[in-house]
C-alpha positions as CSV (number, residue, x, y, z in Angstrom):
1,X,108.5,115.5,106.9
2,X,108.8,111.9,106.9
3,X,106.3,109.5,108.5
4,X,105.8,106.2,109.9
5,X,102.7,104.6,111.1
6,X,103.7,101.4,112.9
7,X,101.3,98.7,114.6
8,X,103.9,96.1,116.6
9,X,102.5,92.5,117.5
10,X,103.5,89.6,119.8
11,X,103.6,86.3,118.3
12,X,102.4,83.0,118.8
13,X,105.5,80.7,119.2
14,X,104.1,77.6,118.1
15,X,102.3,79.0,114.9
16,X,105.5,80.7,114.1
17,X,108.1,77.5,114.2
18,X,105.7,75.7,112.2
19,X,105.4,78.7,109.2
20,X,107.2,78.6,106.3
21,X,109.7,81.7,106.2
22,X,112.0,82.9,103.8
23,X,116.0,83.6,105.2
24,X,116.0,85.8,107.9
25,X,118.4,89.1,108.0
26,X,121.0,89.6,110.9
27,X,120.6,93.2,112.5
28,X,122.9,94.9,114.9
29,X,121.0,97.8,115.8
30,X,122.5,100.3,118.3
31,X,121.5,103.9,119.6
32,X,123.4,107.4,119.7
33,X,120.4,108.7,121.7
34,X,117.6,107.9,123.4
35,X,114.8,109.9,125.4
36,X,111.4,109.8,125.4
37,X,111.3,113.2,122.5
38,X,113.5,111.4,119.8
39,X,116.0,108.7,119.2
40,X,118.9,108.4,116.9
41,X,119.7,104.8,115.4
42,X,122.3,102.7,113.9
43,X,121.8,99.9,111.9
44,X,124.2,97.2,110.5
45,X,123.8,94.4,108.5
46,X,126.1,92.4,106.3
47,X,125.9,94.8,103.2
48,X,124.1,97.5,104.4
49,X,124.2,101.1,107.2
50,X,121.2,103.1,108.1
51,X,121.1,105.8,110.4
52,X,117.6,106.4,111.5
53,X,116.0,109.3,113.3
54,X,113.0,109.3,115.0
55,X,110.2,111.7,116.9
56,X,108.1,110.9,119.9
57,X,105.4,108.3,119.5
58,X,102.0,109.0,119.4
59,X,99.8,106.8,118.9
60,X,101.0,104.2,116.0
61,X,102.4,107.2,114.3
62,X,106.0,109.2,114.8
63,X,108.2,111.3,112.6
64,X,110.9,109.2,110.7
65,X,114.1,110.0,108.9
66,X,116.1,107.1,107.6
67,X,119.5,107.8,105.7
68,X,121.6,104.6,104.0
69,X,125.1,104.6,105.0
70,X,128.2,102.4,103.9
71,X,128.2,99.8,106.4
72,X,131.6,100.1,107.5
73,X,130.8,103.6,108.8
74,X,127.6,101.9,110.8
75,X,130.0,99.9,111.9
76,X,132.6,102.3,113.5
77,X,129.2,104.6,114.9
78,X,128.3,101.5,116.5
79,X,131.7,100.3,117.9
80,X,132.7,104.3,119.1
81,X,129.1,105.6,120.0
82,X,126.6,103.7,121.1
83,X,125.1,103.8,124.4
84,X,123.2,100.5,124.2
85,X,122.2,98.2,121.4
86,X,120.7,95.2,120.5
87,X,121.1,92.1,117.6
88,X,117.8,90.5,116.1
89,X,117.1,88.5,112.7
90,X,114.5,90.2,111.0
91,X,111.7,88.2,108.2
92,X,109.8,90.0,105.4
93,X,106.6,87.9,105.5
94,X,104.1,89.1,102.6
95,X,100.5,88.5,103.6
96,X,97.1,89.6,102.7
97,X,98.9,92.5,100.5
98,X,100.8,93.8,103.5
99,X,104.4,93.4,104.4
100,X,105.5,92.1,107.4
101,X,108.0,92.6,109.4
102,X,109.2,90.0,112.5
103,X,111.8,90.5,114.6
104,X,113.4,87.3,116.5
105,X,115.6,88.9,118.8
106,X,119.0,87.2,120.4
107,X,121.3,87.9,123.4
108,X,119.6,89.3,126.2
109,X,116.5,89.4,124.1
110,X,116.6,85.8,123.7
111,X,112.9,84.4,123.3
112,X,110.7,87.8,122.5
113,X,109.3,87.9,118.7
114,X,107.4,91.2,117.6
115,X,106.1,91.7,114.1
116,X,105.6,95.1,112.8
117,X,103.6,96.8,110.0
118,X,103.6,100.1,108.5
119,X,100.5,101.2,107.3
120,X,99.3,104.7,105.4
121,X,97.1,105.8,108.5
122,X,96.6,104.4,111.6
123,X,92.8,103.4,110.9
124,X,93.9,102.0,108.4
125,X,92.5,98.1,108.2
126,X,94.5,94.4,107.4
127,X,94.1,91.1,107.9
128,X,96.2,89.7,110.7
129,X,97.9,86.4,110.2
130,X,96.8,83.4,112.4
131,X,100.3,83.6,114.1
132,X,100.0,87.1,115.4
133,X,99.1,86.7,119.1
134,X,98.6,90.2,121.2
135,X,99.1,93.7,119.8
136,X,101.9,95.7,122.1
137,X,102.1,99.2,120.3
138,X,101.4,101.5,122.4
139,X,103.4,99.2,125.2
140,X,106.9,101.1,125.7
141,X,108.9,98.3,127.0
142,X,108.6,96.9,123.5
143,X,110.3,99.5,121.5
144,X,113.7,98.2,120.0
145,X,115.3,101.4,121.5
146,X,113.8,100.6,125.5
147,X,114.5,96.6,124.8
148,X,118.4,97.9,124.8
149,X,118.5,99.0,128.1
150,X,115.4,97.0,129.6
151,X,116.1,93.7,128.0
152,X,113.5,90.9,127.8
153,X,115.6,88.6,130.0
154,X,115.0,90.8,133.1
155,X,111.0,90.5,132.4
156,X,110.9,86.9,133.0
């Protein structure tokens, strides 16, 4: 059975416009289903396709299955299938021996930034980077597949 443990952070805006960051990725990110039991994903960017599925959250921690797929073909699933979706760049920022992972999301997400790290268990401990602000993980209204259909423009 595949596994991720997930912890998901808001961010300090000032601390992160003054850090140093590598090229962000583009992701169009879009969803086949969506309910509270499961979700089923698709993920574009410019040379890759994933299609992701994923269990109920509990805690940090929810099943996971992640297949790569030519990226025409995420393509097409998103053009033909999906119900809602969202674009965001995504940075890999390497600290304290831990990847990172923030999202700057566009459109109707203009203005939220999350960072996310997987972690082996959920007591697992890390360092957290002077730029990471509030933790949100167990707050629905920040998962990628609720930010399609609840966007962060409507919060504000």
């Amino acid at each position: 059975m595949g596994k991720e443990i997930e912890r998901k952070f808001l961010i300090d805006q000032q601390k992160w416009d003054d850090l140093s960051k590598p090229e962000g990725k583009l992701f169009r990110q879009g969803y086949l289903l969506t309910d509270k039991d499961k979700t089923i994903r698709v993920r574009a960017t410019e040379t890759k396709g994933f299609l992701t599925i994923k269990g109920q959250t509990i805690g940090a921690t929810r099943m996971e299955y992640e297949y790569e797929i030519p990226v025409a073909e995420a393509t097409q699933l998103l053009d033909n299938f999906s119900l809602s979706e969202l674009s965001k760049t995504r940075y890999e920022i390497p600290f304290s021996g831990k990847l990172w992972e923030v999202d700057v999301f566009l459109g109707d997400n203009n203005g939220l930034i999350v960072a996310e790290i997987e972690l082996e268990s959920e007591d697992e401990t890390f360092d957290l980077p002077d730029w990471v602000s509030r933790e949100v993980t167990e707050e629905e209204k920040y998962y990628n597949s609720n930010l399609t259909v609840s966007p962060f423009k409507d919060w504000i």
